[in-house]
C-alpha positions as a Markdown table, in Angstrom:
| # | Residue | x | y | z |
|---|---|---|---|---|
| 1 | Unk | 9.8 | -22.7 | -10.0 |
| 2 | Unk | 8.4 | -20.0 | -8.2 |
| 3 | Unk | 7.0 | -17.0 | -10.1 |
| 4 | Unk | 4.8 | -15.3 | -8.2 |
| 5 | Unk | 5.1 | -15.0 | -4.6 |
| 6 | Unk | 2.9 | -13.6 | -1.9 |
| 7 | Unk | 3.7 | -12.5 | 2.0 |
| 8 | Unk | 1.2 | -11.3 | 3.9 |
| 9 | Unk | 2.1 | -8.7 | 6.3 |
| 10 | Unk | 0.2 | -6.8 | 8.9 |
| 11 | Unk | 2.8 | -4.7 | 9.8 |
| 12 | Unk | 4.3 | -6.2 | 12.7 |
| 13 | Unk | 7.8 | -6.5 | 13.0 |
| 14 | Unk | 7.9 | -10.1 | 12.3 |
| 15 | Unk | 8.0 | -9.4 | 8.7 |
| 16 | Unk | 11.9 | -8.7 | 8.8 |
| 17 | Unk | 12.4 | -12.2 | 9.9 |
| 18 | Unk | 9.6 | -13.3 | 6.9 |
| 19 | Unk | 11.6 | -10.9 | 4.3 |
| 20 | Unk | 15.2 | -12.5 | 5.7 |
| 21 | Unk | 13.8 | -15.9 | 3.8 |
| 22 | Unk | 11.4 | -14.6 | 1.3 |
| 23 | Unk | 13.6 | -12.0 | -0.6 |
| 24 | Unk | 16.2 | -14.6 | -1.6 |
| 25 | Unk | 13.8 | -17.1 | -2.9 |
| 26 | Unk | 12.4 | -14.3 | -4.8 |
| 27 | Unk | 15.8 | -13.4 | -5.4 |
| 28 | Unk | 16.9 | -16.9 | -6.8 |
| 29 | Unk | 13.6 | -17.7 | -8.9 |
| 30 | Unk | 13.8 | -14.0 | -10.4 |
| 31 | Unk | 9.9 | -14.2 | -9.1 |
| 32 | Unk | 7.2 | -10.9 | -8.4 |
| 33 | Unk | 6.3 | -10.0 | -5.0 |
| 34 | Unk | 2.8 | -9.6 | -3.7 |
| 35 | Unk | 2.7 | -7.7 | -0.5 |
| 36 | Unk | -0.6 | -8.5 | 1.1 |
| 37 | Unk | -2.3 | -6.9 | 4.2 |
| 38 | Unk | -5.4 | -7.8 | 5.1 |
| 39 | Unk | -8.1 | -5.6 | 7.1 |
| 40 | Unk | -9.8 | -7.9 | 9.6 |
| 41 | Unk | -13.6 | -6.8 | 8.9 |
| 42 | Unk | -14.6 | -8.5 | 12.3 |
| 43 | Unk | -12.1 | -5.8 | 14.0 |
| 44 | Unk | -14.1 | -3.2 | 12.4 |
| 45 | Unk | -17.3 | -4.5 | 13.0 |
| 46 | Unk | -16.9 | -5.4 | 16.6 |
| 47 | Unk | -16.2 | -1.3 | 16.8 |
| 48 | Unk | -19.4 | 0.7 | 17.5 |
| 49 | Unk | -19.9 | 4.4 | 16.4 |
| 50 | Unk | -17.0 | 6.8 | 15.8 |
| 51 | Unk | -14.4 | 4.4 | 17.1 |
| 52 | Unk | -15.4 | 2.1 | 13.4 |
| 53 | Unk | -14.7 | 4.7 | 11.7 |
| 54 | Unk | -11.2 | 5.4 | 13.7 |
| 55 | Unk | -10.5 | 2.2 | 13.5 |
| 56 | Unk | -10.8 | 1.5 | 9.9 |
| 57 | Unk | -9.1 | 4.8 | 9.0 |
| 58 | Unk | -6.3 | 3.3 | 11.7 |
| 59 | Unk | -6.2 | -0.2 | 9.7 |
| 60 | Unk | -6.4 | 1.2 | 6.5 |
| 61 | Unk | -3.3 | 3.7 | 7.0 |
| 62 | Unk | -1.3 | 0.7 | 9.0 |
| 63 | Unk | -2.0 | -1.5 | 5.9 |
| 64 | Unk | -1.0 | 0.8 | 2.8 |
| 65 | Unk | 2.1 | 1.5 | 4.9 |
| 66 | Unk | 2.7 | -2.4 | 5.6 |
| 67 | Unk | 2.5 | -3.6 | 2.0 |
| 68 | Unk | 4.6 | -0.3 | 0.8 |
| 69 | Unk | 7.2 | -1.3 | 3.2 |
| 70 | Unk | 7.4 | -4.9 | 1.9 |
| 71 | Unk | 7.9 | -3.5 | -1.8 |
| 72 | Unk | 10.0 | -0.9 | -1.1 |
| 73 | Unk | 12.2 | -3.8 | 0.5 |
| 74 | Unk | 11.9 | -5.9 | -2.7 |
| 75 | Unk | 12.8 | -3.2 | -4.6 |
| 76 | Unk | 16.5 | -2.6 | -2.7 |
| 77 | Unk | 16.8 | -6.0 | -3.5 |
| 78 | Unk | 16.0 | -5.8 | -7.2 |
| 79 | Unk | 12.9 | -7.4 | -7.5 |
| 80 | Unk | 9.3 | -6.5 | -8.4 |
| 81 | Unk | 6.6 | -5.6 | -5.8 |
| 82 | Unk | 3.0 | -5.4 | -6.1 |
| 83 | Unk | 0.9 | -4.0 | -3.4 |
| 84 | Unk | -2.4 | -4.8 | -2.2 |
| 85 | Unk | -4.8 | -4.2 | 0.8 |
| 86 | Unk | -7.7 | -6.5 | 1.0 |
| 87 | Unk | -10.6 | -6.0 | 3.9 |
| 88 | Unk | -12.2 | -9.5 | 4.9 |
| 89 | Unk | -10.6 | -12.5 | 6.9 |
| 90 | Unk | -7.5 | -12.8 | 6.7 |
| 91 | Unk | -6.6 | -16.8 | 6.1 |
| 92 | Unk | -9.6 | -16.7 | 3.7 |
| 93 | Unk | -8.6 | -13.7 | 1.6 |
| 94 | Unk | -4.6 | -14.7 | 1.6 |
| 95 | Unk | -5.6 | -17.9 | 0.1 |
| 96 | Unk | -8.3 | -16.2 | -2.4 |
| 97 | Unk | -5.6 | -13.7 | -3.4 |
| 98 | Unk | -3.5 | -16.7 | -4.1 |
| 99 | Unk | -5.7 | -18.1 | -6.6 |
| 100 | Unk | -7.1 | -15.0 | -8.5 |
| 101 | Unk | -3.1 | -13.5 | -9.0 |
| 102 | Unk | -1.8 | -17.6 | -9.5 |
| 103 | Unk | 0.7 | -17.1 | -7.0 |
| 104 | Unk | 3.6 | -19.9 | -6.3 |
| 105 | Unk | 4.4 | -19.8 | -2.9 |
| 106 | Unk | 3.2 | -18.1 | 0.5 |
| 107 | Unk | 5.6 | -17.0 | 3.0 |
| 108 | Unk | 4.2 | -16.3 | 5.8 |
| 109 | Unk | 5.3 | -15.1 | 9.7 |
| 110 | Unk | 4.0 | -17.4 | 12.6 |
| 111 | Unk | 3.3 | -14.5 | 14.9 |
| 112 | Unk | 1.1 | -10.8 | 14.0 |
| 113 | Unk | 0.7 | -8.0 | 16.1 |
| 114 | Unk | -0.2 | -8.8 | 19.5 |
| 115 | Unk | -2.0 | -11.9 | 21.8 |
| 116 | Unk | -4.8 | -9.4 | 21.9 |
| 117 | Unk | -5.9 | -9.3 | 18.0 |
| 118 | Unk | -4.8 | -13.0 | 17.5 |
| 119 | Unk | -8.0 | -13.6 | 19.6 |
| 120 | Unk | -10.2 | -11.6 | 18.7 |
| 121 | Unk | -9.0 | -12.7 | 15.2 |
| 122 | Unk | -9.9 | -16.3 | 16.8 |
| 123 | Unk | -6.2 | -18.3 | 16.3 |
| 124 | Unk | -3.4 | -18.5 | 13.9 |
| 125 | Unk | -4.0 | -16.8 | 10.6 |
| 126 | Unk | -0.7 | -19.3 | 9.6 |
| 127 | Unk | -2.2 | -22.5 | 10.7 |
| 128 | Unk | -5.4 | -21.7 | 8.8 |
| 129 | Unk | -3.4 | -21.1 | 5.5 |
| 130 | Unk | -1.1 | -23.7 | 5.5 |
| 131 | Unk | -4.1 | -26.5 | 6.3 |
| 132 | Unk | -6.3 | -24.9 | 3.5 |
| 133 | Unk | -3.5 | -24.7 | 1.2 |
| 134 | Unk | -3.4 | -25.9 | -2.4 |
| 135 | Unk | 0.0 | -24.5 | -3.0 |
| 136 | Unk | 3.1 | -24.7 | -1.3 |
| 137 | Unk | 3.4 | -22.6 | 1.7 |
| 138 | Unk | 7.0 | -21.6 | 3.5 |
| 139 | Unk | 6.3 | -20.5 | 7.4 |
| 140 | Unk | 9.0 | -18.4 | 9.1 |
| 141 | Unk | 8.7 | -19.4 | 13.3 |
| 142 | Unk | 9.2 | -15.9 | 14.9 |
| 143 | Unk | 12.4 | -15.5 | 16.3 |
| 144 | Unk | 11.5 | -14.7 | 20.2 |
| 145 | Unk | 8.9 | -17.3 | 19.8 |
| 146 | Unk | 6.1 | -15.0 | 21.3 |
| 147 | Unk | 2.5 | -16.0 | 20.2 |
């Protein structure tokens, strides 16, 4: 049923509740892993000078230690990870990752990293890929519940 799946991460601790559901399905269907974290561009952007450049290097060492964290975890648990850092917005390039690697199923945290990103992200990464969604998308509610 599911061959492919994807879970976004950004590296925020939500991800062991995400994993808790994710690795058995993955488990189950004998499906791939695709560890996706996304650079926010606008982050970077909205950074002027030598802080863009501290920033990116920031996001970009943050991400390739997100997604390698995510495989390493599939890998304990038998299955197959494949790692990827993509720089754009992030509901838009989940969902075109999605498409271009034909994955199955998203599973995705409710919460990232702090109130302060998720607006100057502007909202809920979650809510934008479930409602633009063609396939099937599995959301895991944060366990303290803190947006």
């Amino acid at each position: 049923m599911y061959d492919e799946i994807l879970i976004p991460t950004d590296g925020s601790t939500t991800i062991d509740q995400t994993l808790e559901h994710a690795l058995p399905i993955a488990a189950n269907n004998d499906a791939r892993i695709h560890a996706l974290s996304v650079i926010d561009t606008r982050i970077v952007q909205a950074a002027t000078g030598e802080t863009r450049e501290e920033i990116k290097t920031q996001l970009e060492r943050e991400s390739e230690a997100a997604v390698a964290d995510v495989t390493e975890r599939a890998s304990d648990a038998g299955l197959e990870g494949v790692e990827a850092v993509e720089r754009g917005t992030p509901a838009k390039s989940i969902l075109e990752y999605a498409e271009t690697h034909d994955i199955d199923l998203i599973v995705i945290g409710t919460h990232g990293k702090s109130p302060r990103e998720k607006r100057i992200t502007m909202g809920s990464v979650s809510e934008r890929v479930v409602d633009k969604s063609p396939i099937p998308v599995f959301v895991v509610r944060s366990a303290n519940g803190v947006v």
